[in-house]
C-alpha positions as CSV (number, residue, x, y, z in Angstrom):
1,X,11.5,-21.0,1.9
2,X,13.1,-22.9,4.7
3,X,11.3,-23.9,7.3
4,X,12.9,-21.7,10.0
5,X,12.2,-18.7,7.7
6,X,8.9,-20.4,7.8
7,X,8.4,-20.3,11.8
8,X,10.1,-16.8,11.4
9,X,7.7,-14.9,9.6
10,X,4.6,-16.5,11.5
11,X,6.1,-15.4,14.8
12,X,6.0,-11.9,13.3
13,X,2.7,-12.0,11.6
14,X,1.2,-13.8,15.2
15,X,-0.4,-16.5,13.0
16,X,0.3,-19.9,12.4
17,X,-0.7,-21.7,9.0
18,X,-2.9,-24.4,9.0
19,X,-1.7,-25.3,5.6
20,X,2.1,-23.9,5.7
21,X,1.8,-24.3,1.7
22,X,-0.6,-20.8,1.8
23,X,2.2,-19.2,2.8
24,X,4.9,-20.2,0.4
25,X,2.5,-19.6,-2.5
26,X,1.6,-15.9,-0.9
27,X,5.6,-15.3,-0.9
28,X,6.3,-16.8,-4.6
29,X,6.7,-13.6,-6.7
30,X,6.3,-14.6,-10.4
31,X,9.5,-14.1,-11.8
32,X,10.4,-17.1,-9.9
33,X,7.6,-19.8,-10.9
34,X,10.0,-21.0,-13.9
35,X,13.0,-21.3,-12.3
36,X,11.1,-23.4,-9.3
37,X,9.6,-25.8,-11.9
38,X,12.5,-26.5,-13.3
39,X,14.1,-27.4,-10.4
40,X,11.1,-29.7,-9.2
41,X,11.1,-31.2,-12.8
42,X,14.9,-32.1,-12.6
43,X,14.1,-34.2,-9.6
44,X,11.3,-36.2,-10.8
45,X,8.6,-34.4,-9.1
46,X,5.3,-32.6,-10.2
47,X,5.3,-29.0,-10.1
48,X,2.2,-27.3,-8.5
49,X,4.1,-23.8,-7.8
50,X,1.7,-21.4,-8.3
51,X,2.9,-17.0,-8.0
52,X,1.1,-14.8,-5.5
53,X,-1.1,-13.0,-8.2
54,X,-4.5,-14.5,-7.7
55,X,-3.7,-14.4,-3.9
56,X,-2.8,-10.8,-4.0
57,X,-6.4,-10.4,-6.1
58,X,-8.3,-11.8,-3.2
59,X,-6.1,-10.2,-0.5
60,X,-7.0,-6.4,-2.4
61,X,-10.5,-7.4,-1.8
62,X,-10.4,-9.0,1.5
63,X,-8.7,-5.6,3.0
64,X,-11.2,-3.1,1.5
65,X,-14.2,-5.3,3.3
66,X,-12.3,-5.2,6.4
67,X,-10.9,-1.7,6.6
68,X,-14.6,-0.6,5.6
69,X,-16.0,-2.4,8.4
70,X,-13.7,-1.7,11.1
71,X,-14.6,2.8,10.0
72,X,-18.0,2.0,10.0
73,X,-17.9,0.3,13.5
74,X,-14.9,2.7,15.1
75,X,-16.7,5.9,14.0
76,X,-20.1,5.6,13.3
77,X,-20.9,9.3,13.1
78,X,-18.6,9.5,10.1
79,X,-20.4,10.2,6.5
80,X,-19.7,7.6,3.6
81,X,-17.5,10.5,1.8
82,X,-15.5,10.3,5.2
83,X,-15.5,6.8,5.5
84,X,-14.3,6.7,1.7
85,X,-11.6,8.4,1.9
86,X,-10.4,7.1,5.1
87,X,-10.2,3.7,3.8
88,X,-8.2,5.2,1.3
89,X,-6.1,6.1,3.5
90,X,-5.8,3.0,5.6
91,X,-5.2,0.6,2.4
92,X,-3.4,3.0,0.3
93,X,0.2,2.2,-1.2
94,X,2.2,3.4,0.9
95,X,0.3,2.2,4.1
96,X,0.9,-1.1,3.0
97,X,4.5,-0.7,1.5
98,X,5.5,0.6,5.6
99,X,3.6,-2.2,7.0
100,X,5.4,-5.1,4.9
101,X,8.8,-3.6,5.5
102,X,7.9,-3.7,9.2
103,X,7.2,-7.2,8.8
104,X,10.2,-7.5,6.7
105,X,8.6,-9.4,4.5
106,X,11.1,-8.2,1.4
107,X,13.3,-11.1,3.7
108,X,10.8,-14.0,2.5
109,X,10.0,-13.6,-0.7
110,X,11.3,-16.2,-3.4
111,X,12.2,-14.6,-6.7
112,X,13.6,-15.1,-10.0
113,X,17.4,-14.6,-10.5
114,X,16.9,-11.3,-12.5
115,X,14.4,-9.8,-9.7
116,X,17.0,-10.2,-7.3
117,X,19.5,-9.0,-8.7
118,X,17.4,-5.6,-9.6
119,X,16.5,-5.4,-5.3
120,X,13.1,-6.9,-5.8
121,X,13.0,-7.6,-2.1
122,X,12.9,-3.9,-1.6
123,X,10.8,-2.8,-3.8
124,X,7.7,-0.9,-3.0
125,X,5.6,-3.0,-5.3
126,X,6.8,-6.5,-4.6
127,X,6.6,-6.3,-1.1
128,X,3.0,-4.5,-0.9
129,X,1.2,-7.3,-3.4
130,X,3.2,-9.8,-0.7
131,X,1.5,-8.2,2.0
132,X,-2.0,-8.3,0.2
133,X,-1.0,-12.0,-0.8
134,X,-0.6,-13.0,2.6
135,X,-4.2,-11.5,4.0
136,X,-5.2,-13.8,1.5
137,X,-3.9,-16.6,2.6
138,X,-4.7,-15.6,6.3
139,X,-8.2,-15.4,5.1
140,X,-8.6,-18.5,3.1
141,X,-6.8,-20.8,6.1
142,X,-8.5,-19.7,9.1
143,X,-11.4,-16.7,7.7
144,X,-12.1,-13.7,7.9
145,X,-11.6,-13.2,12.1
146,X,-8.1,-14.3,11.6
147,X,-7.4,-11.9,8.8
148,X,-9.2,-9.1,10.6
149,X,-7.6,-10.1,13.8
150,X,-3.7,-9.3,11.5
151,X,-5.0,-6.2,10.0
152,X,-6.0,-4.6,12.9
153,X,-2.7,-4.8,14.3
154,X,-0.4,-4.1,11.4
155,X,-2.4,-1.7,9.5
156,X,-5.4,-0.3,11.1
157,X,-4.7,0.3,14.9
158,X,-1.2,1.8,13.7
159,X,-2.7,4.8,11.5
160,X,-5.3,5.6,14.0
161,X,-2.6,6.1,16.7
162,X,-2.9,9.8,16.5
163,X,-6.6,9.8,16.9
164,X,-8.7,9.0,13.9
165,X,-10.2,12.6,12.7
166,X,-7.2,13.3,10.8
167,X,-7.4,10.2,8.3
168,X,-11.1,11.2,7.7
169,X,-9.4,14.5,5.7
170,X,-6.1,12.1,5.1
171,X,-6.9,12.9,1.0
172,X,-5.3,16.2,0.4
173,X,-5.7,15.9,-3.1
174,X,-9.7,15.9,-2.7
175,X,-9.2,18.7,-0.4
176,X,-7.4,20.9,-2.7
177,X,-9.9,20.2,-5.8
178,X,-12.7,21.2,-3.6
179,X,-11.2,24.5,-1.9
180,X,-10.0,25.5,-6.0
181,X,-13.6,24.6,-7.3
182,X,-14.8,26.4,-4.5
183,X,-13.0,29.7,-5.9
184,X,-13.7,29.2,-9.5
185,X,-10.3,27.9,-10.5
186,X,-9.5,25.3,-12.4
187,X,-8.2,21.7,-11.1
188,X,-5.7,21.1,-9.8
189,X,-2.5,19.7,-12.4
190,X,-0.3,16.8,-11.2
191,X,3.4,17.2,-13.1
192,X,6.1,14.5,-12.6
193,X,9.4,17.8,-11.8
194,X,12.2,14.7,-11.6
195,X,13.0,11.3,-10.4
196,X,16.1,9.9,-8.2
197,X,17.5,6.8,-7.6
198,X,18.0,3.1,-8.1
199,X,14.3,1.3,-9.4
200,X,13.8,-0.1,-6.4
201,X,14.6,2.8,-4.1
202,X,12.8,5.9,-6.0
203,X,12.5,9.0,-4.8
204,X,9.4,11.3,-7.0
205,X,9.2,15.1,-6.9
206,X,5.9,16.4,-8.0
207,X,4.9,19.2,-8.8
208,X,1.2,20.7,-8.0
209,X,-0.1,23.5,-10.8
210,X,-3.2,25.5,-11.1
211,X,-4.2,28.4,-13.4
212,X,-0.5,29.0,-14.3
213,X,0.8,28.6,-11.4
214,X,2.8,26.0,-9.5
215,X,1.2,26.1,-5.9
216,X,3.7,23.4,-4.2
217,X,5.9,20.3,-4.5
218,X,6.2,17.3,-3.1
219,X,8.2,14.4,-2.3
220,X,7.7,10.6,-1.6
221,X,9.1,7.2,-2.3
222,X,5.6,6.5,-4.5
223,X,4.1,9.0,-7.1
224,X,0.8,9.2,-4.8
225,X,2.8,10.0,-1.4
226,X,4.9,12.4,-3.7
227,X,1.1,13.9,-4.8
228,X,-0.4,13.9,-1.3
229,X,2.7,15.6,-0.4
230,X,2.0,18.5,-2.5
231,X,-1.4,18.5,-1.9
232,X,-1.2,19.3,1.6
233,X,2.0,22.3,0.8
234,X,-0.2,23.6,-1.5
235,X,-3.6,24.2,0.8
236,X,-1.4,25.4,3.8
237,X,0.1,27.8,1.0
238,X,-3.6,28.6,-0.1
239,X,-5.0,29.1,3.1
240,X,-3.0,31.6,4.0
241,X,-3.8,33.9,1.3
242,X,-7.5,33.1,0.4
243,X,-8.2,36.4,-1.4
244,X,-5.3,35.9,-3.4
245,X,-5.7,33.0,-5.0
246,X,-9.1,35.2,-6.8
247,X,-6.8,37.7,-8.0
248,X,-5.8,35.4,-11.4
């Protein structure tokens, strides 16, 4: 990564590294760790190039802590199963997927040859563990205020923009086990319908059954959006005919 991109991406993240070589190991996906050490090697130096894996480990952990802290102290009237499923909602997938590509972080990463060639700088995957990669880093340069102090304003602040009562019933699948187990049928059935697209730019269609029936379907650039999707089509379908759904 060139230093410029360097100063770049710290301008957007509103954090400057202490030790700039966080960073470049937070951005080094694996498929590039060979090519890298060869390079190094061919010039006579000592390769310490490390992948973001074990960064992206602690940064999974590090956000969990955080987003459970920052519920419990922004709503402390909520129950744990509230709280639960809230955090699910603010570390989820596709939160983080939205909050890398608005860092453009795809723009940073350094990857093997074949990854980019596939798109690996857009794809959902890659740019989420990078995202988780770089907490990590946050956190082990400067702690956990700093990392906090980045997650509040790309992740947390931004889904609670609406108010935050409507990520405390954010999980739509919960919500539809419950109202069919609350009618006697059985669960709900998750059922893959098609798939579209390049790898790195999928689009999922899913398909939500129950007793026989498909209730809904849904779309989304991950299988869980695609899911939640359906979730929620299916429980506006089903709450506007709750005697019906009995009749089976």
């Amino acid at each position: 990564m060139e230093h410029s991109e360097d100063e770049q991406l710290q301008e957007r993240l509103g954090y400057r590294f202490r030790d700039p070589k966080l960073l470049v190991t937070a951005l080094t996906h694996s498929s590039a760790v060979p090519e890298l050490r060869s390079a190094a090697e061919s010039v006579g130096h000592i390769s310490a190039i490390q992948d973001n894996e074990r960064l992206e480990f602690l940064g999974d952990a590090v956000l969990d802590l955080l987003a459970s802290e920052y519920l419990v102290s922004r709503f402390p009237q909520w129950s744990e199963g509230q709280l639960s499923r809230s955090r699910a909602y603010l570390v989820n997938a596709q939160a983080l997927v939205e909050a890398a590509r608005r860092l453009g972080i795809g723009e940073f990463l350094r990857l093997g040859r074949g990854e980019e060639k596939t798109g690996g700088r857009e794809k959902a995957a890659l740019v989420a563990d990078a995202l988780e990669a770089v907490v990590a880093a946050i956190f082990l340069d400067s702690g956990l205020d700093a990392a906090r102090d980045l997650l509040k304003r790309l992740l947390f602040e931004q889904a609670l923009e609406g108010g935050g009562e409507h990520i405390a019933d954010s999980d739509r699948k919960s919500a539809l086990q419950e109202f069919l187990q609350s009618r006697g049928q059985p669960p709900a059935e998750y059922r893959l319908a098609r798939e579209e697209g390049p790898d790195h730019q999928k689009l999922f269609h899913i398909e939500v059954w129950s007793h026989g029936e498909c209730l809904a379907s849904g779309d989304g650039s991950t299988k869980k959006e695609a899911e939640q999707k359906a979730a929620r089509a299916a429980l506006q379908r089903l709450e506007m005919r709750p005697r019906e759904i009995n009749a089976g």
